[in-house]
Every structure is written in structure tokens, then in C-alpha cells.
C-alpha positions as CSV (number, residue, x, y, z in Angstrom):
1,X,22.6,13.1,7.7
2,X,24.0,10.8,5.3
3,X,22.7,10.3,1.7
4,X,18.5,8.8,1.2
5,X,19.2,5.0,-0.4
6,X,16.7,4.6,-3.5
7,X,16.9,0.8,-4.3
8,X,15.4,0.0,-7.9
9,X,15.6,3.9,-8.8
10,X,14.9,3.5,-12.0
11,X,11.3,1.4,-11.8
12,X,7.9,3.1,-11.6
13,X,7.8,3.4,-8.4
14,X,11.8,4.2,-7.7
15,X,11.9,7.1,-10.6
16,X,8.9,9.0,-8.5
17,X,10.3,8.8,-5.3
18,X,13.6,10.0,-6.4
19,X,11.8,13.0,-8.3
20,X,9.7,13.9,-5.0
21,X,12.9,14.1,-2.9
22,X,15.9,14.6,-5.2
23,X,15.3,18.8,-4.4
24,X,15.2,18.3,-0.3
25,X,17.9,15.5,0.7
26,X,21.1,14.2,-1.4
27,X,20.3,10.6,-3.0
28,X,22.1,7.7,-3.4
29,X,20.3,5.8,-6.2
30,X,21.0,1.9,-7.7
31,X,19.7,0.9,-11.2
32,X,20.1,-2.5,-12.6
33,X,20.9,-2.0,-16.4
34,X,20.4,1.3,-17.8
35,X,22.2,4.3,-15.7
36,X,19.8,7.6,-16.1
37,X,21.4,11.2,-16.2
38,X,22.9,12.6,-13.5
39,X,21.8,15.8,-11.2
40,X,23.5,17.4,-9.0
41,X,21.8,16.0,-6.2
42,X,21.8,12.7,-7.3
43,X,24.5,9.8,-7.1
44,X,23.8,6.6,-9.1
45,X,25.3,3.2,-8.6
46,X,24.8,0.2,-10.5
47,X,23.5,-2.8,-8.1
48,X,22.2,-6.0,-8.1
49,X,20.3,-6.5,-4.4
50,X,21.4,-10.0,-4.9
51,X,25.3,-9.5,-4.0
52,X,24.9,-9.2,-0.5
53,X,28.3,-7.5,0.2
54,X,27.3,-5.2,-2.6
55,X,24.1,-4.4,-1.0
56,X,25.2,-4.0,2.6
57,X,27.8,-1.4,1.2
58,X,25.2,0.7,-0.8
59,X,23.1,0.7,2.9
60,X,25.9,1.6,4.9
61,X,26.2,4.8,3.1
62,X,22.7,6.0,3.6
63,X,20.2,7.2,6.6
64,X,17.5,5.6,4.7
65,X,16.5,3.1,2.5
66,X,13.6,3.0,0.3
67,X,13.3,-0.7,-1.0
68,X,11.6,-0.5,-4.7
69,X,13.9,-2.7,-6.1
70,X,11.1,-5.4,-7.9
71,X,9.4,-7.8,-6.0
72,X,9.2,-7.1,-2.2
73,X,8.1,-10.5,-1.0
74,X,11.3,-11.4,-3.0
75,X,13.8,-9.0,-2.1
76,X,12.3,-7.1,0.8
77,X,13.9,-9.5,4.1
78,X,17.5,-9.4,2.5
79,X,17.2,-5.8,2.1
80,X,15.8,-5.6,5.9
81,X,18.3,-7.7,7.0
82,X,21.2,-5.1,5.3
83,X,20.2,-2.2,6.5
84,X,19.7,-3.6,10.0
85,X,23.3,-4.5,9.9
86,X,24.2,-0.6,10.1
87,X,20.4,-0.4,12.2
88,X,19.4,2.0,9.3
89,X,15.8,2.8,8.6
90,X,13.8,1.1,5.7
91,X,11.1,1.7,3.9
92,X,9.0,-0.4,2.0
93,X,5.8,0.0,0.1
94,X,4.4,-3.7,-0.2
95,X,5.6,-5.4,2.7
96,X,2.6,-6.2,5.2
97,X,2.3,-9.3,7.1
98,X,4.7,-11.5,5.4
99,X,7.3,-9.7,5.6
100,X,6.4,-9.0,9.3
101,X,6.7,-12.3,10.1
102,X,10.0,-13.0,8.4
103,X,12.0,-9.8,9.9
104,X,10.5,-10.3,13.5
105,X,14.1,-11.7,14.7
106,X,15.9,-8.3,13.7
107,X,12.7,-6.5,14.9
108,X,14.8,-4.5,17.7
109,X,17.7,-3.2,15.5
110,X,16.2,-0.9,13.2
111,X,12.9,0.9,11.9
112,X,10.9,-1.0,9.5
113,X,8.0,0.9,8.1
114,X,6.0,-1.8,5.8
115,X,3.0,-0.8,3.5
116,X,3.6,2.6,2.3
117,X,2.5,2.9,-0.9
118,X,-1.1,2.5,-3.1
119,X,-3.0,-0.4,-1.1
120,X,-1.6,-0.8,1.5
121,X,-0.5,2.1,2.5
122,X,-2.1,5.6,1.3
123,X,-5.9,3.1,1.9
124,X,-4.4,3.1,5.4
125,X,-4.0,6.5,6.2
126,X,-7.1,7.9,4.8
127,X,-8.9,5.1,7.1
128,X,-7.1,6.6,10.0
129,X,-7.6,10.0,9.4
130,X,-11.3,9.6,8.9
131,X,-11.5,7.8,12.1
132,X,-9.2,10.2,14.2
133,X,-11.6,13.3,13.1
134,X,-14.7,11.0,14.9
135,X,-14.8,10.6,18.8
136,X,-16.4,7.4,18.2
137,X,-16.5,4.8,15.1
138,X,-18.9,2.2,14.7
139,X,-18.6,1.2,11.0
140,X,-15.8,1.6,8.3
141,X,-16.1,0.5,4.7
142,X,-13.3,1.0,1.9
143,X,-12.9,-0.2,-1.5
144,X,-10.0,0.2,-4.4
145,X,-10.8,-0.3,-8.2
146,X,-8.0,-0.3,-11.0
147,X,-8.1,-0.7,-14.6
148,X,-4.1,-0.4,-14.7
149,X,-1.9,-2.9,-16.2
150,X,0.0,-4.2,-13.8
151,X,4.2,-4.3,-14.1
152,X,6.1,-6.9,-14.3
153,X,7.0,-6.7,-10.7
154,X,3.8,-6.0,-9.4
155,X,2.3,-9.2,-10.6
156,X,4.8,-11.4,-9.5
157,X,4.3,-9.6,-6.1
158,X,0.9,-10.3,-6.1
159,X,1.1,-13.9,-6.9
160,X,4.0,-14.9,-4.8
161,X,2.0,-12.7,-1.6
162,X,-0.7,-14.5,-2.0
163,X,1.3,-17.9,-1.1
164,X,1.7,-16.7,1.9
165,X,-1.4,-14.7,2.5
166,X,-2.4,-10.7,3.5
167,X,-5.7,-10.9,4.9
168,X,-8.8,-13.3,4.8
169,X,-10.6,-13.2,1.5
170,X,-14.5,-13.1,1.7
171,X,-14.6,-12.3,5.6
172,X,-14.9,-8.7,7.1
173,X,-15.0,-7.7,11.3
174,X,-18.2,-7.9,13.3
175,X,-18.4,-7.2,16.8
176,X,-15.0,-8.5,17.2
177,X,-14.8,-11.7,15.0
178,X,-14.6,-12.0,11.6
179,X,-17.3,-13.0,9.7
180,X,-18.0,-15.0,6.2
181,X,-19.5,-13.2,3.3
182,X,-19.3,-14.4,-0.3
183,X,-21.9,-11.8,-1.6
184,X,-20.5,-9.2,-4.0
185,X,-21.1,-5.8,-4.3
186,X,-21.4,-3.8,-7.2
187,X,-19.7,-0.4,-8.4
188,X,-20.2,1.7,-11.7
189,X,-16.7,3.9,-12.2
190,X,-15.3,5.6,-15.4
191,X,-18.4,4.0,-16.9
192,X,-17.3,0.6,-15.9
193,X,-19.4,-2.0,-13.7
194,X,-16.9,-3.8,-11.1
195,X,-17.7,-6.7,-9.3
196,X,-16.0,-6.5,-5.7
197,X,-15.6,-8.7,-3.0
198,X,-14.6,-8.8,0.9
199,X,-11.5,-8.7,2.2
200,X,-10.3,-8.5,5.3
201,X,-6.6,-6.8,5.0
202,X,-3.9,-7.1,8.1
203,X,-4.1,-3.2,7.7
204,X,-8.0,-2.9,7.7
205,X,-7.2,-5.4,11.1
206,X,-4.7,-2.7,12.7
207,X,-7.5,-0.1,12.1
208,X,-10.1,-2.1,13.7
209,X,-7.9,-2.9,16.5
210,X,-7.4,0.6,17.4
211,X,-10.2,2.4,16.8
212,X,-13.1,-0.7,17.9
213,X,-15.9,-0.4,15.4
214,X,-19.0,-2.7,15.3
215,X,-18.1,-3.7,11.6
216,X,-15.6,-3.2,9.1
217,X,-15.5,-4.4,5.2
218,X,-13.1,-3.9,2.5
219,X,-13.9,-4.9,-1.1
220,X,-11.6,-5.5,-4.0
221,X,-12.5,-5.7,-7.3
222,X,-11.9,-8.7,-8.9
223,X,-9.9,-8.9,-11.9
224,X,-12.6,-11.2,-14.2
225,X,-12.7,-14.8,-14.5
226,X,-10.0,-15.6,-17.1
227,X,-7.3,-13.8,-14.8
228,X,-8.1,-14.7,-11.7
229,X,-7.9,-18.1,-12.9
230,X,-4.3,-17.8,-14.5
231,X,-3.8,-15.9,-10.8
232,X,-5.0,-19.4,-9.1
233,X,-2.5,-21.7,-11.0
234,X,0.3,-19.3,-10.7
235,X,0.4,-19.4,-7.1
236,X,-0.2,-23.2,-7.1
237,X,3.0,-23.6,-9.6
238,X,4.9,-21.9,-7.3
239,X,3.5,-23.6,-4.3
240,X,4.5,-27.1,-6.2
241,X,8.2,-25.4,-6.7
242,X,7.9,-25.8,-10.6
243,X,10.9,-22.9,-10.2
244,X,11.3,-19.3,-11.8
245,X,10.8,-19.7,-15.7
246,X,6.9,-21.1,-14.8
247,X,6.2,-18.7,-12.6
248,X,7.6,-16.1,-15.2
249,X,5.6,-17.7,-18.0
250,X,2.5,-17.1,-16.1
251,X,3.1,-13.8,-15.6
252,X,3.5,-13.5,-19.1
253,X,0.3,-15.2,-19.8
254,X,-1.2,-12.2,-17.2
255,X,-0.1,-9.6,-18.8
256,X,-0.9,-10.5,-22.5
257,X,-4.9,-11.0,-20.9
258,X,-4.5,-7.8,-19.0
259,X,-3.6,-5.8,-22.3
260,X,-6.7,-8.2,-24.4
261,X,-9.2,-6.7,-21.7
262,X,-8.3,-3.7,-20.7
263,X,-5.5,-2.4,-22.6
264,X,-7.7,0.4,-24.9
265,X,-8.8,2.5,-21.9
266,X,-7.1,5.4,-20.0
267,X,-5.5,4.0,-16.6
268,X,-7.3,5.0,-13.7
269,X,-7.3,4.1,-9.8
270,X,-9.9,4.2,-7.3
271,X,-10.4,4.7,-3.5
272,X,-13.2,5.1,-1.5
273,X,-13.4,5.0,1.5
274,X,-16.1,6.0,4.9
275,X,-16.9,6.1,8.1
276,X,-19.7,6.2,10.4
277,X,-19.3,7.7,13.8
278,X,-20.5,10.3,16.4
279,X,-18.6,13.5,17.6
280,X,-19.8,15.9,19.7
281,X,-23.4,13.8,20.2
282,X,-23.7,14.1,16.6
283,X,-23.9,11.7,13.9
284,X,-21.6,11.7,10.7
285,X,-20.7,10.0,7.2
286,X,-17.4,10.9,6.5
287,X,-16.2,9.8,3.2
288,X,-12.9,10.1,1.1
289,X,-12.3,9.6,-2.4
290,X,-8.7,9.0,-4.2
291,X,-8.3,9.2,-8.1
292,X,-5.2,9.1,-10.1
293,X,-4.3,7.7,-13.1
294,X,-1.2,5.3,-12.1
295,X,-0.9,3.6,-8.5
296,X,2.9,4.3,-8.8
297,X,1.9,7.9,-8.5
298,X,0.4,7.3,-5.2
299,X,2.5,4.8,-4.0
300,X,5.7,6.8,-4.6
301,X,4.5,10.4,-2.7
302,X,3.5,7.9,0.2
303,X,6.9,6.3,0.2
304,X,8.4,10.0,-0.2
305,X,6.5,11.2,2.8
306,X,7.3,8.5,5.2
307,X,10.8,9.7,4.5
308,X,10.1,12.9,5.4
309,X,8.7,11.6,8.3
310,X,11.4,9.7,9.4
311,X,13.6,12.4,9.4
312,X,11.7,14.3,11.5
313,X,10.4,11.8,13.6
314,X,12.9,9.2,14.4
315,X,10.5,6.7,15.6
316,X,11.9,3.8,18.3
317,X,13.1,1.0,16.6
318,X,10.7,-1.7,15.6
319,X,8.1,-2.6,12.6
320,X,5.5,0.4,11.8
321,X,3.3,1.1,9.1
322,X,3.1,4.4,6.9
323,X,-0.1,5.4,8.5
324,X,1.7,5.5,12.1
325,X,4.0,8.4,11.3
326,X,3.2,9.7,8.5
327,X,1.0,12.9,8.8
328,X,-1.9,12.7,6.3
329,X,-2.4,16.5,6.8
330,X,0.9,17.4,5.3
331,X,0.0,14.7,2.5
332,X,-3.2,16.3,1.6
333,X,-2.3,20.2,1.3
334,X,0.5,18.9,-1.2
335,X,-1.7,16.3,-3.5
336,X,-3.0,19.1,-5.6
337,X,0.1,19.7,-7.2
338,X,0.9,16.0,-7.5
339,X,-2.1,15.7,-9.8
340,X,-4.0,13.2,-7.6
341,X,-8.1,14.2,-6.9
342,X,-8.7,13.8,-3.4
343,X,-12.5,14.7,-2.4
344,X,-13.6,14.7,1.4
345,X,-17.0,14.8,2.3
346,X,-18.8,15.0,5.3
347,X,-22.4,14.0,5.9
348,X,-24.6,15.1,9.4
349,X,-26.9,12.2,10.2
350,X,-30.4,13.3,11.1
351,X,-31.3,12.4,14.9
352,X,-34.3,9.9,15.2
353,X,-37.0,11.6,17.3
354,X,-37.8,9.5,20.8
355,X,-41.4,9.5,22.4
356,X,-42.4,8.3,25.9
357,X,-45.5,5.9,25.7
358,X,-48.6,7.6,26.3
359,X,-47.4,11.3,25.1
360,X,-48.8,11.0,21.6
């Protein structure tokens, strides 16, 4: 096996994965600017993923990629397209349907396993998991809160994804259509009311797809007024083509409103998720809850573990997700000493007594 590629090493999400895998495989890692110190395991290479020939050079010395190099809706299809050249697997934690769509030409020449970090990615797994440990679903309901201030990167992500669209925003699955909801819901963590509403992800839609409940909801928590405003006319800036320096003004403006509103209190990150079913004629609740204190954290041991699973696995060519190879078992009995709280819980649903008419 040739060396693990790390593109954008040296980020929030790059520096983790490299620390979760630098003791089990040799690394190739590219930084941008500032080249880190050196371990023995460890070979660092200055890139920019915007030199093509550069690029395709740094992914024809590697068995796998990891793309965490910024922006993926901006840099995730070249890096694709590299790495397909030498039909080298890549790994990606944003990802998701757009960038689907715009690698489904190259879809034969390589593995492609899209949303593998935070949300998408980890939300997906635990989804799965809960509903593989049920014979039969017939509701699922997630949410994720953050009070994290987003980087750099991952706002511009968000902004330029949104263009293009991963899910449909106030619907969720019923009986097999998708259904309009604008009522919110309302959750107190860390102290903290959220306001969240639906969402129906392209993951939450491969879950549903598979496993056929009656209904299916994700919430997201909104980020308040003011943001989700400056949110709005980013995305319309860059829809009008009003070019880089706008779009990197309004992130700017983000940011400085993130810090104004949430800025004085610890990071933390929320999932919870659950799942109504039956298994073995009995019903059950089965709930998970994720917290850590940075996404990256999270995003990062997912990444790290799809690795591991594509060494083990070799999965056919094609465009998967994290939560089809990756093992959430092998995940789990390693989280405690990767300081994320995982809680499972599972709840036995009382049967409802039956009478025949007349035998009362």
C-alpha cells in the first residue's frame, strides 16, 4: 500500500485526521502556507489544489485521498476528477448531492465516499445503526444543534451548497412523499432555547429509501434572524456572479455576528437522534445522543474511519457514503477515548390491551 493523501493537512479538520491515522499508515500530507513539524510517519508537501498537474502528482502517490483542503463544493470535483485519473479512492466529508451530481461521469473509475464527517456523515450512521438493531421502522426523527463558530471554510461551504441545494427545507417523508411543514420545534440544550426547523437531507432520503418508515423528520436549528439573513443575500450575490471578494465580504460580515452572539460560551455540538420500530413483536424507542465540543472532532474520526474502512473493505467502484462501509460498532468502542459522549438508550413500548365486543 502506497502512502494515505491528506489534502489541507493542516486545517481543523486535516490536523485530526492526520493525528488519528499518522500511528497506523504512512501519510502524505499538503499544507498551503505554513509547513508543521515533521514525524517520522509523516511526509509534508506544500500544494495548492489549484495546479492541476501539481495535484494529480500528489494523488498518484497515494492509496487514498482524504479531500479537507477548504471548501468542498469548491475544490471537491477537481480533486475527484485527480484521483480518478490514477482510479484512487477519495474521501470527502461534505460532499452530498452536489457533488454527486457533478462527478456522475467518472462514477465507474474510482470510489467516492461523500458525507463523512459531522452532518452529513457521523448523523448518518447513527440513523443506520439505530435502524439495522430494529426488524421493522416506522418513524425516525434526528436533530443537530451547534453553538460553534463556524471557519472560514465552512461558511463559505455552506453558503455556496446552498446554491445548489442538499435537501428540501421545511418538508419531511410521509408514507412515501414528502410533506410541507413550516412549524418549529423547540429544544432547551446547555441552557440554551433553539428554535429548529424541518429538513429533509439527501442522507435522511437514502435512510428512508432503505429502511421504508411511515415518517421521517430532521430539524436544524436555525442560526437567528440577523444571520440567516446575511446567509440569504450571500447566496443571492453569488447566484448574481458579484465574484469572490463579495462573497468573501459576506462571510466576513458572518463571522463578526457569529462572534457578537455567540462568541462568550463554550463550543458545544448536538445530535439526537430516534427511532421507533418493532423487533421480535415488541415495541421500542431507540434513541442516540452525540456531544462534543468541536464538529471537527467528529468530522475528522469519521473521515479517519472510512479510511480504515477502505482499506479493509475495497468497496466496487462507484459513489458511497460513510454510513455504507464504515462500521459504527468499531466507531463506538473507540469514541470514549476520543472525548466525544455518546449515550444509547433503549425504550420497551407498553402493548395496548385488545378486547373482543361483548367480553367486558
Amino acid at each position: 500500500m502506497k502512502k494515505v493523501g491528506i489534502l489541507g493537512g493542516t486545517g481543523e479538520i486535516g490536523k485530526r485526521v492526520v493525528k488519528l491515522l499518522e500511528n497506523q499508515y504512512e501519510l502524505l500530507v499538503s499544507y498551503h502556507s505554513v509547513k508543521p513539524s515533521v514525524t517520522a510517519h509523516n511526509q509534508y508537501i506544500q500544494l495548492d489544489v489549484d495546479i492541476s498537474d501539481d495535484l494529480e502528482s500528489f494523488c498518484s502517490q497515494c492509496s487514498i485521498i482524504v479531500n479537507c483542503a477548504g471548501a468542498s463544493f469548491v475544490n471537491g470535483e477537481k480533486i475527484a476528477r485527480a484521483a480518478a485519473k490514477y482510479h484512487i479512492p477519495v474521501v470527502d466529508p461534505s460532499g452530498e448531492a452536489f457533488l454527486e451530481d457533478r462527478i456522475a461521469d467518472i462514477e465507474n473509475e474510482s470510489v467516492y465516499v461523500l458525507s463523512s464527517g459531522f452532518f452529513p456523515g457521523m448523523t448518518g450512521l447513527l440513523m443506520k445503526y439505530l435502524c439495522e438493531s430494529l426488524k421493522s421502522v416506522d418513524c425516525i426523527m434526528g436533530l443537530s444543534i451547534t453553538n460553534e463558530i463556524p471557519s472560514r471554510s465552512a461558511i463559505k461551504d455552506f453558503i455556496l451548497t446552498n446554491t445548489a441545494g442538499f435537501g428540501t427545507a421545511l418538508n419531511y417523508y410521509e408514507n412515501g412523499e414528502l410533506k410541507r411543514d413550516e412549524t418549529p420545534i423547540y429544544r432547551i440544550v446547555e441552557n440554551k432555547e433553539y428554535t429548529l426547523q424541518n429538513y429533509y437531507t439527501i442522507e435522511l432520503q437514502r435512510i428512508t429509501q432503505k429502511y421504508k418508515p411511515e415518517r421521517a423528520n430532521w430539524y436544524y436549528a436555525s442560526f437567528g434572524e440577523e444571520i440567516t439573513k446575511l446567509m440569504q443575500e450571500a447566496v443571492i450575490k453569488y447566484g448574481l456572479k458579484q465574484g469572490d471578494e463579495a462573497l468573501q465580504q459576506s462571510i466576513d460580515s458572518i463571522i463578526k455576528l457569529f462572534e457578537m452572539t455567540g462568541g462568550s460560551t463554550a463550543a458545544y455540538n448536538y445530535i439526537h437522534i430516534e427511532v421507533t420500530g418493532s423487533d421480535n413483536n415488541q415495541g421500542h424507542i431507540r434513541t442516540a445522543d452525540v456531544h462534543s465540543s468541536y464538529s471537527s472532532d467528529i468530522s475528522s474520526i469519521i473521515a479517519a474511519y472510512t479510511v480504515k474502512a477502505l482499506v479493509e473493505k475495497q468497496p466496487d467502484f462507484g459513489i458511497h457514503y460513510a454510513m455504507d462501509i464504515v462500521d459504527l460498532e468499531t466507531v463506538i468502542h473507540d469514541l470514549p477515548q476520543l472525548n466525544i459522549d455518546l449515550v444509547l438508550t433503549d425504550k420497551i413500548l407498553e402493548k395496548e390491551e385488545t378486547y373482543e365486543e361483548g367480553s367486558i
